[in-house]
N, C-alpha and C positions, 0 to 999 in steps of 0.2 A: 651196710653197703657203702664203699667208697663214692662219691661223688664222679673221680674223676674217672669212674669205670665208663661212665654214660655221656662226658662230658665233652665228646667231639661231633661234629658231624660228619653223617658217615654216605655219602655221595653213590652213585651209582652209574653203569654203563649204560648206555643204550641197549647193549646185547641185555646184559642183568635184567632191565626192564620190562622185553620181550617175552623172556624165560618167563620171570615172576609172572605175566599178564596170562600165560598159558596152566598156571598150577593149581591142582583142584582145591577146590573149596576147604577142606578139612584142613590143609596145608598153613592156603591165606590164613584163616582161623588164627591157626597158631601161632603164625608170624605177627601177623596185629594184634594180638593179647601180649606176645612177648612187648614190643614195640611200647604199647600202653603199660604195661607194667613198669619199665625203664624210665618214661615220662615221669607217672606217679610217684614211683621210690626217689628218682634225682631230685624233684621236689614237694619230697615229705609228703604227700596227699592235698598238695594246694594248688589244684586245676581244677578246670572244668571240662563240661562238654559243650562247644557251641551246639545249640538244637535249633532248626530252622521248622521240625515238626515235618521234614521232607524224609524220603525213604534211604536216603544216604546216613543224613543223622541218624535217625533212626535204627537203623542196623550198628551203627556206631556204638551210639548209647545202650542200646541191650548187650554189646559184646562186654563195655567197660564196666555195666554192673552188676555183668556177671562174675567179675572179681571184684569188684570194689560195688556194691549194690547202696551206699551213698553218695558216692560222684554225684555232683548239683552237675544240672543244664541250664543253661541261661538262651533266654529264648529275646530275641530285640521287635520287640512290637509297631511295627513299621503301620498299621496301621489298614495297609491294606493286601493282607493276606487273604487267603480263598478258605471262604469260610467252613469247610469241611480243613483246612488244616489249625484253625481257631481250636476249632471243636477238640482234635486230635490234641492239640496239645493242653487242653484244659484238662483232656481226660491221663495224660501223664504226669506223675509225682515226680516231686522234689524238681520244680522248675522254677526259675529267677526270672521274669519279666523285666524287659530295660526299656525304656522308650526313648525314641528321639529327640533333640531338641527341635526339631524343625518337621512341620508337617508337608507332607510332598505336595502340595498347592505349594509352595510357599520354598521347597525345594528346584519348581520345576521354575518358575519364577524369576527366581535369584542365578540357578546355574544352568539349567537346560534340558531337555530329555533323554533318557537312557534311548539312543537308536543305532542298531546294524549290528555292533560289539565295544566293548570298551575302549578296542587299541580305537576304531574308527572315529567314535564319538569324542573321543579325547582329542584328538587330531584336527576335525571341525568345529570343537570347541576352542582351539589356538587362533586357527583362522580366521573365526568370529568376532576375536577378540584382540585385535591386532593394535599392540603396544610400541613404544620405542624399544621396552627391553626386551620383548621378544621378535625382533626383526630376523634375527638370527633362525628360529623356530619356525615364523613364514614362511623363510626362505626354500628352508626342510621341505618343509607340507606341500609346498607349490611344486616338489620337484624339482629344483634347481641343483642341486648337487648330487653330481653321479660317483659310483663309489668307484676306486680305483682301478678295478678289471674291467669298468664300466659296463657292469651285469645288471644293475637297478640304483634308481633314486633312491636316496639316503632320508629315511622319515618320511615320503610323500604318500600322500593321501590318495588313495586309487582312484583312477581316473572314472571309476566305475561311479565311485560315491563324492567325488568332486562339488558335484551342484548341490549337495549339502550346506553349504557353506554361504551361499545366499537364501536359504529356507528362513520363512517368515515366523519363526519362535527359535528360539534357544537349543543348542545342543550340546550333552556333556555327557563325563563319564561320572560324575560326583556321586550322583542319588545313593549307591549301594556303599562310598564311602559314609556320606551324612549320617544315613537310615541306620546302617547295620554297622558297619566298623566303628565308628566314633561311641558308639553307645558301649561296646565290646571294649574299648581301649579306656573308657571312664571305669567301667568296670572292674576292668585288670588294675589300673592306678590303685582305685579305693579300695580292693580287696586283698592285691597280692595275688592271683590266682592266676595259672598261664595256662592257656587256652589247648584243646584238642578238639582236631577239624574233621570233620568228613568229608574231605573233596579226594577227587582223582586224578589221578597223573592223567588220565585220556581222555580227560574234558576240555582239556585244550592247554595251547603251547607255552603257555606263563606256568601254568601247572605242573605242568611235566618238566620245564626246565630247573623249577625248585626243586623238583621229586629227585634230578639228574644230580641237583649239586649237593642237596643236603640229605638225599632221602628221608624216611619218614618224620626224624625226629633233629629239629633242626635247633638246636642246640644252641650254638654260637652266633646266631642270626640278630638282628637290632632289635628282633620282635620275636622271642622262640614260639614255636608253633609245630605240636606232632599233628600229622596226619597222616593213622597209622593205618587208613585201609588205600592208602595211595595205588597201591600193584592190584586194587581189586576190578574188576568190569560192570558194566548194568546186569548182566546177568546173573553175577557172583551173589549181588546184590537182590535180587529176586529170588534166587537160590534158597538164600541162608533165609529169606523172611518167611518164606513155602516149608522148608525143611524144620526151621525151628516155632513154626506158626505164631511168631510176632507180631502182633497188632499194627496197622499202618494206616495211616490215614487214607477216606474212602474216595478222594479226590483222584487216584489214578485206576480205580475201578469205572469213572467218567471218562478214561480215553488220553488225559492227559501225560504228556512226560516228566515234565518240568512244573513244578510247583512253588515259582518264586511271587514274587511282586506282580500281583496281576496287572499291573500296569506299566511292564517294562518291556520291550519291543526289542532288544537285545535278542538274536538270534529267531525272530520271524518268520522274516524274510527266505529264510532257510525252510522250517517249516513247511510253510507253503508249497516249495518245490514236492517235497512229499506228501501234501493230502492237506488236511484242513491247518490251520495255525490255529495257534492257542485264543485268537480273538473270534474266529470262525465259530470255534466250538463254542466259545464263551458266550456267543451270542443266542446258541441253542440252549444251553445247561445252565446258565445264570445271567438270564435277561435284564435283570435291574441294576448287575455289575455291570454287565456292559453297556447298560445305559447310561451308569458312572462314571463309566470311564470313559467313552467316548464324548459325552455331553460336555460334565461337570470340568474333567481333565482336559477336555478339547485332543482328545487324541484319535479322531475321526479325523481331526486335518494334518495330525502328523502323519498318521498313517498313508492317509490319502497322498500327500505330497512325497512321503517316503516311498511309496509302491507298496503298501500291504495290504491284503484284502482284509475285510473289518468283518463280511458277513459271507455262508456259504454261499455254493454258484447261485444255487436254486431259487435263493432269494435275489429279489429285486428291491432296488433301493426308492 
């Protein structure tokens, strides 16, 4: 097979988008096996599969070994994952363990805590850290520059989450660089192996704009990176692990959605609005983690300061 068969990026509409997010199961299938084949062949068998041991990878990794049943997973041992997804991945073959240089004591420390979303934390991490050479960047964040039709401030930090910016600890967007990308990108250097992701275009708006310009297999990008079940949904995803009875880790039989970094407060606040947050629960179904986290990590006073509830109503503190 020629190289330069697969060797563009091949972009998508919005409409295309739509469609694809509407197409049954058996369909997706096809398309992301196709998608993953084209990865593979363009580079001879030398990728991986990121595994985070979450039910996205997961679905991921059973589709890719299903044609290719030795694809490695490389899984980044951040250290403080939930320990039914530990488990889950111990009990998976052929996985590569990476660890961080840096432990998240020691992360939060140096750059700040993951809080609200990345674009947010990144933003009141500028403001925090107010330099000569980023006056220009302040200037952004505070709002001062309105864009030409004068429809909205150019980079400013929502007045919502403003009083972030004098909170008494550190805020940033780093942690999931440090922890999980840096260890994935030492990896790719020493190995040669270029990565396949399981994320979604409808997890959010960074997501979906890569999905928009490069679609799944992004080819000519500074970093290539397939993610060939991009047009898929949560439920696609539930689907395919019910119909093909794939093993999954038992953490979201607990109530849980999200199965990241249990100590990152990245989308909460949100939560909440619907029913218990992921610290609420944590505080019923894994006492001694939430002990850890809120003591050891001191994120009972980020929380607290941020607006997030740490424990259900029912209890009193």
């Amino acid at each position: 097979m020629k190289k330069i068969k697969y060797a563009k990026n091949t972009g998508v509409s919005g409409w295309e988008l739509r469609e694809r997010l509407k197409l049954p199961l058996e369909i997706k299938i096809n398309m992301s096996l196709q998608r993953i084949r084209q990865w593979y062949e363009y580079y001879k068998g030398n990728v991986y599969i990121s595994f985070s041991g979450g039910k996205d990878s997961t679905v991921l990794l059973d589709l890719a070994r299903s044609i290719y049943p030795n694809i490695p997973a490389v899984f980044s041992n951040t250290g403080l994952e939930w320990p039914e997804i530990m488990l889950f991945i111990r009990e998976t073959e052929n996985v590569t363990w990476l660890k961080p240089k840096l432990h998240f004591t020691e992360v939060i420390e140096r750059y700040g805590y993951p809080v609200v979303s990345k674009e947010i934390a990144k933003k009141i991490h500028d403001l925090q850290n107010p330099t000569e050479r980023n006056k220009r960047t302040i200037f952004l964040r505070m709002g001062n520059e309105i864009s030409r039709d004068g429809k909205f401030h150019i980079g400013m930090v929502s007045k919502k989450w403003l009083f972030l910016k004098d909170a008494p600890f550190k805020i940033s967007s780093s942690c999931c660089d440090v922890m999980k990308k840096r260890p994935f990108k030492i990896y790719e250097k020493k190995t040669g192996r270029i990565p396949i992701i399981g994320t979604m275009a409808s997890e959010g708006k960074f997501r979906m704009s890569n999905y928009l310009k490069n679609g799944c297999n992004a080819f000519n990008s500074n970093r290539p990176i397939s993610t060939p079940i991009s047009f898929w949904t949560e439920e696609d995803i539930w689907e395919y692990l019910r119909k093909f009875n794939v093993p999954y880790s038992k953490i979201y039989d607990m109530g849980y959605d999200r199965t990241g970094c249990v100590f990152c407060c990245f989308g909460t606040h949100m939560e909440q609005k619907k029913g218990m947050n992921r610290f609420q629960r944590m505080y019923e179904t894994h006492p001694s983690l939430w002990k850890f986290c809120m003591n050891k990590l001191n994120l009972k006073e980020v929380c607290d300061y941020v607006g997030i509830k740490t424990k259900p109503r029912k209890v009193k503190y």
